[in-house]
C-alpha positions in Angstrom: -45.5 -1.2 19.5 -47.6 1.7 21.0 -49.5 -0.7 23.3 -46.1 -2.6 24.5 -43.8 0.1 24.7 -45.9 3.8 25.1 -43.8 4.6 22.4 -45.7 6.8 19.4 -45.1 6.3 15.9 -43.1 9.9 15.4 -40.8 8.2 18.8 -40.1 4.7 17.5 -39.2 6.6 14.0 -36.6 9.4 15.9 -35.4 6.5 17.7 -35.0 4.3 14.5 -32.9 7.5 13.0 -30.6 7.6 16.0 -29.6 4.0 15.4 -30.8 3.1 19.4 -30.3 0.3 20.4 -32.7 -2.4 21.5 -31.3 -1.4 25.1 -31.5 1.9 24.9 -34.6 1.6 22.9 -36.3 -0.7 26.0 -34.7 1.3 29.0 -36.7 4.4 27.7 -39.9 2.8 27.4 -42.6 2.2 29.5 -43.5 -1.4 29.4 -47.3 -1.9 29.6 -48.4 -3.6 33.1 -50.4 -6.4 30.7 -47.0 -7.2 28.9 -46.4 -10.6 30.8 -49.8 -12.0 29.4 -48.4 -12.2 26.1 -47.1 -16.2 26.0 -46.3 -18.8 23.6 -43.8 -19.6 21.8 -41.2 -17.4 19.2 -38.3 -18.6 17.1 -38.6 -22.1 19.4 -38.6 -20.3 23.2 -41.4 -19.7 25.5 -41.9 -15.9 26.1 -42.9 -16.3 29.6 -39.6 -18.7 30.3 -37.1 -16.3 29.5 -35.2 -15.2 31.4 -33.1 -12.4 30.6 -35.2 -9.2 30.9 -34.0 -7.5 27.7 -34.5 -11.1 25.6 -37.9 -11.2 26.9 -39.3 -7.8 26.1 -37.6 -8.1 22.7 -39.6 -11.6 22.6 -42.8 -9.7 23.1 -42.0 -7.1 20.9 -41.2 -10.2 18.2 -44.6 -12.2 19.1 -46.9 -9.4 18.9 -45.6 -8.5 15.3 -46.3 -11.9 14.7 -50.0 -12.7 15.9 -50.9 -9.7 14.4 -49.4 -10.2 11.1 -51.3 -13.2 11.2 -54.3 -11.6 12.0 -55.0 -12.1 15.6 -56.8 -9.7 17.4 -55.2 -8.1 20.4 -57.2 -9.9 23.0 -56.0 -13.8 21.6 -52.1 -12.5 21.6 -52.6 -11.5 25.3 -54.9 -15.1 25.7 -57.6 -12.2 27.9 -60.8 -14.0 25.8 
């Protein structure tokens, strides 16, 4: 989440107590640059065809937690080696 968002852990937990939404909670970050590397595909849509901005950073969010659940190393989510 750090690496997407710029968030820290003790940010993403005061955010998580004020209820934020996932609006709110992507207005107030700062998207890393690298973001639109991540690709493939999450609950059956392409991350890198969607097309409402909000949807898609929410996609990213979902396929990082994903990859590296599975135990993918950064560098594969993002396709860089």
């Amino acid at each position: 989440m750090e690496w997407l968002t710029g968030f820290n852990p003790a940010r993403v937990q005061q955010l998580i107590a004020e209820e934020e939404s996932f609006k709110t909670f992507f207005e107030q970050a700062t998207l890393n640059p690298n973001a639109h590397l991540i690709t493939g595909s999450i609950c059956g849509h392409k991350v890198q065809d969607i097309e409402n901005p909000l949807t898609q950073k929410v996609r990213y969010l979902d396929k990082l937690v994903d990859e590296l659940a599975k135990g993918k190393k950064m560098e594969k989510i993002l396709r860089t080696a």
